[in-house]
C-alpha positions as CSV (number, residue, x, y, z in Angstrom):
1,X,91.8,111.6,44.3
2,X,92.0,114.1,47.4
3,X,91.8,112.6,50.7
4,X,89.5,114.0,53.6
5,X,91.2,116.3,55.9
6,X,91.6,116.0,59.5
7,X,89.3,118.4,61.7
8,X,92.0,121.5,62.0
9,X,92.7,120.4,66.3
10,X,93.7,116.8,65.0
11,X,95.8,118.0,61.8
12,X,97.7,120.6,63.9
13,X,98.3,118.1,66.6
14,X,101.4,116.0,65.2
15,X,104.0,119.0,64.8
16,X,103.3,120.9,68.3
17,X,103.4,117.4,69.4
18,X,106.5,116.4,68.1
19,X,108.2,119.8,69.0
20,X,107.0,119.6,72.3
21,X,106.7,115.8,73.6
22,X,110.1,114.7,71.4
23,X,112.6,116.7,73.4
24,X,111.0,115.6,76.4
25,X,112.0,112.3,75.0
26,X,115.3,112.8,74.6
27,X,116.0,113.9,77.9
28,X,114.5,110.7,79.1
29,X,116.7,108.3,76.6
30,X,119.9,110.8,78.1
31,X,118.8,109.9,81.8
32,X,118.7,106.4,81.0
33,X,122.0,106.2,79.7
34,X,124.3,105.9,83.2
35,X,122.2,103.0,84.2
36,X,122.6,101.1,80.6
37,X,126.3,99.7,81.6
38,X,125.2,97.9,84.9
39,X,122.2,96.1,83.0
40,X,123.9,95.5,79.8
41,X,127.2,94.1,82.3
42,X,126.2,90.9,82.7
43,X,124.9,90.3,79.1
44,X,127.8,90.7,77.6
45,X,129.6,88.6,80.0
46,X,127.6,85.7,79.0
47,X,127.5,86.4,75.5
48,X,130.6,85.2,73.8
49,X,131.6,87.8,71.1
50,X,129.3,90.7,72.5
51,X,130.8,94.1,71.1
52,X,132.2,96.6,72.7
53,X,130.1,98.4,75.6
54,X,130.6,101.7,74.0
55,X,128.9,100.2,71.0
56,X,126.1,98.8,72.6
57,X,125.4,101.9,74.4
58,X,124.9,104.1,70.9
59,X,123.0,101.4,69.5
60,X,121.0,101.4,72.5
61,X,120.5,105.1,72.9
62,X,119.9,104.8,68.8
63,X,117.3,102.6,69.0
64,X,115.5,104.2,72.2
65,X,115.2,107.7,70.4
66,X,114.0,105.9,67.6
67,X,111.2,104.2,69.4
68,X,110.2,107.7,71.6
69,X,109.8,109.3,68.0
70,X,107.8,106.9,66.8
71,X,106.0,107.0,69.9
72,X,105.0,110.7,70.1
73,X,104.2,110.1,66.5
74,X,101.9,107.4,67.2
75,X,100.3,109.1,70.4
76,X,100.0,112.8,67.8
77,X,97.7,110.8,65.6
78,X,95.8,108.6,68.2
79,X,95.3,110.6,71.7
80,X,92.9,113.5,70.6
81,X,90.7,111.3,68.1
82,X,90.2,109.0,71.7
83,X,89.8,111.9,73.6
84,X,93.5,111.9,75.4
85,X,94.9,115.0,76.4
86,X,98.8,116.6,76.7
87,X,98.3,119.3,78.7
88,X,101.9,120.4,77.5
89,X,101.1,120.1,74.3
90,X,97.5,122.1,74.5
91,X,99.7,124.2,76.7
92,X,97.1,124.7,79.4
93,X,98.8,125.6,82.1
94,X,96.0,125.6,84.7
95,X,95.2,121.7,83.9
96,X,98.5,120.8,84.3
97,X,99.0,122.1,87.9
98,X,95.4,120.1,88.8
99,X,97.3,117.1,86.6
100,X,100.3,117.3,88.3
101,X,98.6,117.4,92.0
102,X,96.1,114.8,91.3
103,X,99.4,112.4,90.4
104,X,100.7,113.0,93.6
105,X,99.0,110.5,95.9
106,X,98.8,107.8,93.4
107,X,102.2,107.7,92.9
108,X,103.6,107.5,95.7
109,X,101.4,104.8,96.5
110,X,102.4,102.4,94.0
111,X,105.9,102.9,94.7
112,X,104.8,102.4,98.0
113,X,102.3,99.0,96.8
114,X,105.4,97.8,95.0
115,X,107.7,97.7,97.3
116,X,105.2,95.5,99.2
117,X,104.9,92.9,96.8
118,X,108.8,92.8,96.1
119,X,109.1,92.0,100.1
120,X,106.0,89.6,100.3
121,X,107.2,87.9,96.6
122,X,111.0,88.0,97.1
123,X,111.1,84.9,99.6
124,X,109.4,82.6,97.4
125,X,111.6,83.4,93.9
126,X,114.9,81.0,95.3
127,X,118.5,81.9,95.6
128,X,119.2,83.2,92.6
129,X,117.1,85.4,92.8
130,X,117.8,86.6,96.3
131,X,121.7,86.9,95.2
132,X,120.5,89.1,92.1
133,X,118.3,90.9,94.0
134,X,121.2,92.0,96.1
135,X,123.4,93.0,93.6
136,X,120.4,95.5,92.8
137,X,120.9,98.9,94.7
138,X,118.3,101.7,94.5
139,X,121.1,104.1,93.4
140,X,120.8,107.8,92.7
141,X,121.4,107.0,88.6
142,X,118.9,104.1,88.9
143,X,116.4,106.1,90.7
144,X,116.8,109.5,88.8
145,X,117.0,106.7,85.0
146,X,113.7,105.2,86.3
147,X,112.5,109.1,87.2
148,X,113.4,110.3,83.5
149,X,112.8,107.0,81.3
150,X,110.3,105.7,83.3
151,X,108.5,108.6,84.0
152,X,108.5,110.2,80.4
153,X,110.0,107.5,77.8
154,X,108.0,104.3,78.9
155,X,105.0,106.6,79.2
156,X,105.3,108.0,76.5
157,X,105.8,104.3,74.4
158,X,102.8,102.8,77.1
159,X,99.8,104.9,77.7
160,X,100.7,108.1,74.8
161,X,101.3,105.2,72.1
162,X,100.0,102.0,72.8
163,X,97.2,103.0,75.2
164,X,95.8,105.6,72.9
165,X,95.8,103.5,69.6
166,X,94.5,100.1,70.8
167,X,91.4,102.6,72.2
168,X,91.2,103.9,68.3
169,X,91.4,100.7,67.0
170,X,89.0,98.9,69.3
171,X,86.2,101.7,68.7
172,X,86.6,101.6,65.3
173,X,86.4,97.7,65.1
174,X,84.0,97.0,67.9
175,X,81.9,100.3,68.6
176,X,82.1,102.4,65.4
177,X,78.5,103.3,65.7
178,X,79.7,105.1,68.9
179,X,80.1,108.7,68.9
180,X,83.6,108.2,71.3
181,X,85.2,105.6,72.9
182,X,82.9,103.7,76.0
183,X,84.6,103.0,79.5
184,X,85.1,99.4,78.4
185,X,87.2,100.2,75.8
186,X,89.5,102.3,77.0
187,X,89.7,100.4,80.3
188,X,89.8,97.5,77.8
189,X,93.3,99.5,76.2
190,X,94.5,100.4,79.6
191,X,95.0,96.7,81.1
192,X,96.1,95.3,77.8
193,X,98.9,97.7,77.9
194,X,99.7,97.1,81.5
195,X,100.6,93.6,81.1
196,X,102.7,94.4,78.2
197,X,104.3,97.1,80.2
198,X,105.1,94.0,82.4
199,X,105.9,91.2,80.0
200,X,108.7,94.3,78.4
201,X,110.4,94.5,81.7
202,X,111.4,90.5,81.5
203,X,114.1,91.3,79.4
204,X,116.5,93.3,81.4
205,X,115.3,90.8,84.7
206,X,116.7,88.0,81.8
207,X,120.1,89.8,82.2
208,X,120.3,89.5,86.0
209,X,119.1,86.2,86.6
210,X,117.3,83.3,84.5
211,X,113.4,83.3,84.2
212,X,111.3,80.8,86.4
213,X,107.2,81.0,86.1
214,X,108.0,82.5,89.5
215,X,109.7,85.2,88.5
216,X,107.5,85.7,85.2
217,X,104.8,86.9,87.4
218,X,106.5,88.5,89.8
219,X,107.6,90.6,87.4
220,X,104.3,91.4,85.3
221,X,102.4,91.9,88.3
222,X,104.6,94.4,89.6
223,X,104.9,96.3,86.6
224,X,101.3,95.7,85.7
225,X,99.9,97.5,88.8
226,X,102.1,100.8,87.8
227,X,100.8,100.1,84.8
228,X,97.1,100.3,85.4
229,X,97.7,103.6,87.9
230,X,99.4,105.2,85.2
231,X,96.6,104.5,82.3
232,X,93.9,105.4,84.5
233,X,95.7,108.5,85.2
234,X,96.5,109.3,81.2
235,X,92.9,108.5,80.6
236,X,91.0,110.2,82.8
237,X,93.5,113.0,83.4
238,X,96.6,113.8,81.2
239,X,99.6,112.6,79.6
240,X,101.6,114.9,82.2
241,X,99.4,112.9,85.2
242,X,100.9,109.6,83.9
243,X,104.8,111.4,83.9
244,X,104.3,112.4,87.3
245,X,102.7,109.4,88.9
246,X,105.3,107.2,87.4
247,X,108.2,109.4,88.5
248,X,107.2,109.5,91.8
249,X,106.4,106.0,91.7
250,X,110.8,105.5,92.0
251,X,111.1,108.2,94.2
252,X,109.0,105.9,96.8
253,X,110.3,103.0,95.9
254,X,114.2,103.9,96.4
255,X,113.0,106.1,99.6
256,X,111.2,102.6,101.3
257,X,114.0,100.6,100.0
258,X,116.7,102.7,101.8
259,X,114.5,102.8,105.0
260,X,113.1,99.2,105.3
């Protein structure tokens, strides 16, 4: 029995993606790797038995470039049949600089919407809290970690991925008769992934302090807002719109922090 091919842009999207998109993940498992000891610290001290930190960190940094494979993988098969672009990986070089300026505002924005909240949200989450909190400083490594791994691994993993397969799979279930994907859906995909992009944050605010309902949604929304921005921006714009928004997104939040 032969199988169907894929139309010839679909088929020949999975190796330019991977030799593209992949290396760009690596660099973004590389920057997280300075940050890794100060969130993996306290874990360890409260875990009886907890390996070595060396060991953790090539597990870690295992496990990561594992996922950001799978990831482009994922997002090779799913983003073109929903209509998601990588200007990067079409290698259209005029889209991109419209991509890239387009990402500017909103990103900077959020950061600058997300500082807010941390300020207006921060009094009402109780000492421990504020004493983990201040332990947190908007470093260089953290900023330039959120920059690489935010900006390129999580988006990858979020809107590439997730973002683009939840909108295959809810057209095919829901509007198959459809000749694309409808607004709904894909805005439908977007928020879904949003709040999972918050929920996937709870575990490194685990390490630093334990989890209230408070703190719960403290933590979703914040994420969640970025989250939204940056799927709006993958959807209706690029992959590379997404990578810059989010990137930025740190560089405003470490440049408020310092200044507030």
């Amino acid at each position: 029995m032969t199988q169907t091919p894929l139309p010839a842009p679909v088929s020949r999207h999975l190796p330019r993606a991977l030799l593209t998109l992949l290396p760009l993940g690596l660099a973004a498992v590389l920057g997280l790797l300075p940050t890794l000891p100060a969130m993996l610290g306290p874990l360890t001290e409260r875990t009886p038995g907890a390996p070595p930190m060396a060991t953790l960190l090539a597990v870690t940094a295992a496990q990561l470039t594992m996922l950001v494979a799978l990831s482009v993988a994922a997002g090779a098969w799913a983003a073109p049949r929903a209509g998601f672009r990588s200007r990067l990986v079409d290698r259209d070089w005029a889209a991109l600089r419209a991509d890239t300026r387009a990402a500017l505002l909103p990103g900077l924005l959020t950061g600058a919407v997300i500082v807010a909240l941390d300020r207006l949200t921060g009094p009402l989450l109780g000492d421990a809290w504020a004493r983990a909190a201040a332990g947190q400083e908007r470093t260089l490594a953290v900023t330039m970690g959120g920059m690489l791994y935010g900006g390129i691994g999580e988006e990858l993993q979020m809107r590439w991925a997730l973002v683009s397969v939840l909108t295959v799979g809810f057209w095919r279930v829901f509007q198959r008769h459809s000749v694309r994907p409808t607004r709904a859906v894909i805005l439908t995909a977007v928020v879904m992934v949003a709040v999972l992009f918050g929920i996937g944050h709870l575990g490194a605010v685990a390490a630093l302090v334990p989890l209230t309902p408070a703190i719960v949604a403290r933590t979703v929304l914040l994420n969640a807002v970025g989250g939204v921005v940056y799927g709006l921006l993958f959807t209706r714009r690029s992959l590379e719109s997404a990578m810059v928004a989010h990137a930025l997104t740190h560089v405003a939040m470490t440049a408020l922090t310092l200044l507030l």
